[in-house]
N, C-alpha and C positions, 0 to 999 in steps of 0.2 A: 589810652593816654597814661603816662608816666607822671611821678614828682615824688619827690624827694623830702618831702614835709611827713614828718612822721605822724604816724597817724594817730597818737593819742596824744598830741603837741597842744594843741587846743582846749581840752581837758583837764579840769584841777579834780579831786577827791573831793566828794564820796563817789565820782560820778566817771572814775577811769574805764574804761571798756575791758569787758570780760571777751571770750571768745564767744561770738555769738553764735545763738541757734537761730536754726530754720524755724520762722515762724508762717502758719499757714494755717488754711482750714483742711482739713483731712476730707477727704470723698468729694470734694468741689475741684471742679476744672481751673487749672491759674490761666488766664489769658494773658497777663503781664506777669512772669518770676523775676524778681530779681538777687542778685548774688553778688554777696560781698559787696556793695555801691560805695565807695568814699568819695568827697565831692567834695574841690576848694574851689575859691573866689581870688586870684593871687596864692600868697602864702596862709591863706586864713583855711581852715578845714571847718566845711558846714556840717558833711555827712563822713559818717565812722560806720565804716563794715555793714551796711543795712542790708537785709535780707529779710524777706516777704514776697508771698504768692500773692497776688490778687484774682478772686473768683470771675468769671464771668459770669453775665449779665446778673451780677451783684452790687450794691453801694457800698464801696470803701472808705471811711473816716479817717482824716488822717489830723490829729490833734497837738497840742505841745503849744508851752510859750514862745513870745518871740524870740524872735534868734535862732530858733531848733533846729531851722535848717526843711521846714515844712516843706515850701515855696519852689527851694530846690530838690526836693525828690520826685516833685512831680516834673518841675521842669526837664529832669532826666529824662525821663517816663518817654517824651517825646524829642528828644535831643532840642529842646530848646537852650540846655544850661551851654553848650557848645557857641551859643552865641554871644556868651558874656564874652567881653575881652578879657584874656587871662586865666578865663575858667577850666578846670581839666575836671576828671576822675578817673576811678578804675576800679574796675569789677564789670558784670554784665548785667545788661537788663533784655530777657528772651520776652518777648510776642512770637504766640501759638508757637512756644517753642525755636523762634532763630532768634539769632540774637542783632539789635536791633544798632549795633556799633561797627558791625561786624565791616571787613574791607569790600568793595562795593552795592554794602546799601543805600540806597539814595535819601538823605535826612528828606527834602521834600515830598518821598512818600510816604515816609514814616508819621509825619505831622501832617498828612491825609488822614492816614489810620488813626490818627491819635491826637483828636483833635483836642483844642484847650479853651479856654474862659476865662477872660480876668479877671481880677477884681473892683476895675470900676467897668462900669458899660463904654464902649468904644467903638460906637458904629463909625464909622468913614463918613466925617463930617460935607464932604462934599458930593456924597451918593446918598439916592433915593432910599427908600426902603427897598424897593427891587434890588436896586442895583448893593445895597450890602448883603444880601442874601443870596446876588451872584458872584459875590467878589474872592470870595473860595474858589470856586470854583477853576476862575477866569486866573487867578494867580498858581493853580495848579495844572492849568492847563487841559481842564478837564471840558468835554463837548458835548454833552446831551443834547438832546434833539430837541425838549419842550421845554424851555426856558421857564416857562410861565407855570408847566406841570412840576417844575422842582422847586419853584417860588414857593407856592401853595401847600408842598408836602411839608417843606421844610416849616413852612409858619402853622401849619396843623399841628406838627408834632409841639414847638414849641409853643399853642399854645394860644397865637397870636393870630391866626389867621381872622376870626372874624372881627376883630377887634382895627386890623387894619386892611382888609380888603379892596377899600375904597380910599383907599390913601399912598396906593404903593408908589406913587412919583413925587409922595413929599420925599423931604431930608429924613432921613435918618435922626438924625438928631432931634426933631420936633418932636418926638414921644416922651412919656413919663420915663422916669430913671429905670422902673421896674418894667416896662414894654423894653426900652432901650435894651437891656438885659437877656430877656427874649429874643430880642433882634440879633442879639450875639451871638446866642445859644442855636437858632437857627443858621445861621451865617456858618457855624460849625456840622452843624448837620448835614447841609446842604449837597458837603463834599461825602456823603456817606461814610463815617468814619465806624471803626468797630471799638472805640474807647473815645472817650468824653473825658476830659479832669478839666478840672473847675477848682481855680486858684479863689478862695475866699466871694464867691460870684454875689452875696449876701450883704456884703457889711459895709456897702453905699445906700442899702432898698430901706425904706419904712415896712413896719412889720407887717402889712398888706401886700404889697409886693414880695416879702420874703416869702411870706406863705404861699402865695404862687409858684413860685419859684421851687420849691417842698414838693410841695405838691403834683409840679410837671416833673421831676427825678424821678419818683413814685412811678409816675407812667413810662418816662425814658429807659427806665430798668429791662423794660421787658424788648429793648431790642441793641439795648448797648450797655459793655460793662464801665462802671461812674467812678471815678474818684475826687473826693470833695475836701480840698482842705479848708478849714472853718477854725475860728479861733470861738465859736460859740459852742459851749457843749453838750446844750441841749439840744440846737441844731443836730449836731453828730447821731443825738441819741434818738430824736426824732425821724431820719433821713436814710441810718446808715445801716447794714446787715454786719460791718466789723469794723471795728477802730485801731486805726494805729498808733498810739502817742510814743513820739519823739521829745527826747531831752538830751540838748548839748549835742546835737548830731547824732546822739545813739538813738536806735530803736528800742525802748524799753518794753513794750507788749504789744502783741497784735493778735487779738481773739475779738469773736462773737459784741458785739458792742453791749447788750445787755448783761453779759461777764465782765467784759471792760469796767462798768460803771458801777456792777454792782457788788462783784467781788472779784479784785483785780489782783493777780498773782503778784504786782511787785510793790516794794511800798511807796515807790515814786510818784507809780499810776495811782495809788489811793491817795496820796499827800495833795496830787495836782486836781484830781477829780473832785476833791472834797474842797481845795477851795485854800488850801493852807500854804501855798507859794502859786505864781504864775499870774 
């Protein structure tokens, strides 16, 4: 997709965009590359030239005040930003290498692959807990043969299995905010996706449910690669294998998250991490 909005129109100084570099981790597999990404909303530009590898089965942080334009680089991620009225970009974002815009890929298998997580919990008020944990599925068109054996994995992995075993024909909705949550993150599972992003999944839970929540990442790592954007940033530091913070649409750094935080190549990332704007 085209437009015609120049790409540093959005931007005032000190924060004009330079030519950006390839930011990545060296000797790590990217499961998501992306290249050059600018992203508007109408005439508004969120994302400026972003470029970043993301490792697999890695945690990616992705930080920055509001506005930065977080929200929409992951919505990228899985062509969900196509859905905004008015929205465009340009540039590419490749999975395992093709590129995921490309002229007959199918956006509904893409957001198979690439599943998402909102930031409030959102089971489907008028379905069971079973049936939110089918509803991926059943909207993808997908048919397993054991209904009941994809139930079970999916609420294992997330976490929740024994917690509601004996519950799967209530609502959806009758769980705590932080089960609710789980019921999401399953509900994404379900459809075996090989990428997870998690738009703020955190910042509805009480700090019992967040640590849950932490703490099943930790375990989801090991069979899908994460990305987490969190306006918290100890979460980040607590969660993630690298961070990326964005400012004003640009990518300002993306390395190793305990570099990030504790000696960050640019003075942005030390100005935002230390607490002195955002």
């Amino acid at each position: 997709m085209q437009t015609t909005v120049d790409s540093d129109a959005c931007l005032s100084p000190p924060y004009r965009t330079m030519e950006p570099a390839q930011m990545s981790n060296p000797g790590v597999a990217a499961k998501l590359s992306v290249q050059e990404l600018s992203a508007w909303h109408g005439e508004k530009q969120v994302l400026v030239r972003v470029s970043l590898d993301l490792p697999e089965h890695e945690i990616s942080a992705v930080i920055g005040p509001s506005g930065c334009g977080k929200s929409t680089l992951i919505r990228c991620l899985n062509r969900m930003h196509e859905l905004v009225p008015g929205a465009t970009h340009r540039g590419s974002i490749q999975l395992d290498g093709e590129d995921i815009y490309a002229s007959g890929v199918d956006p509904v298998l893409i957001r198979r692959r690439v599943g998402m997580v909102f930031q409030k919990p959102n089971p489907f008020p008028t379905m069971s807990i079973r049936d939110n944990v089918l509803a991926g599925l059943r909207l993808t068109g997908m048919r397993p043969g054991d209904l009941d054996a994809v139930v079970e994995s999916a609420l294992q992995q997330a976490a929740l299995w024994s917690e509601v075993k004996d519950r799967l024909r209530e609502p959806g909705t009758s769980l705590s905010g932080g089960q609710q949550q789980r019921l999401c993150i399953a509900r994404a599972l379900a459809v075996e996706p090989e990428v997870l992003l998690l738009d703020e999944p955190c910042s509805a839970l009480d700090p019992i449910a967040t640590t849950r929540i932490e703490d099943l990442l930790g375990t989801l790592r090991e069979r899908y690669t994460i990305v987490i954007v969190t306006h918290n940033m100890q979460q980040a530091a607590r969660v993630s294998q690298q961070t990326a913070f964005l400012l004003q649409g640009e990518l300002v750094e993306f390395t190793e998250t305990d570099a990030l935080f504790t000696k960050p190549k640019d003075k942005r990332t030390e100005d935002y991490v230390t607490g002195k704007f955002g």
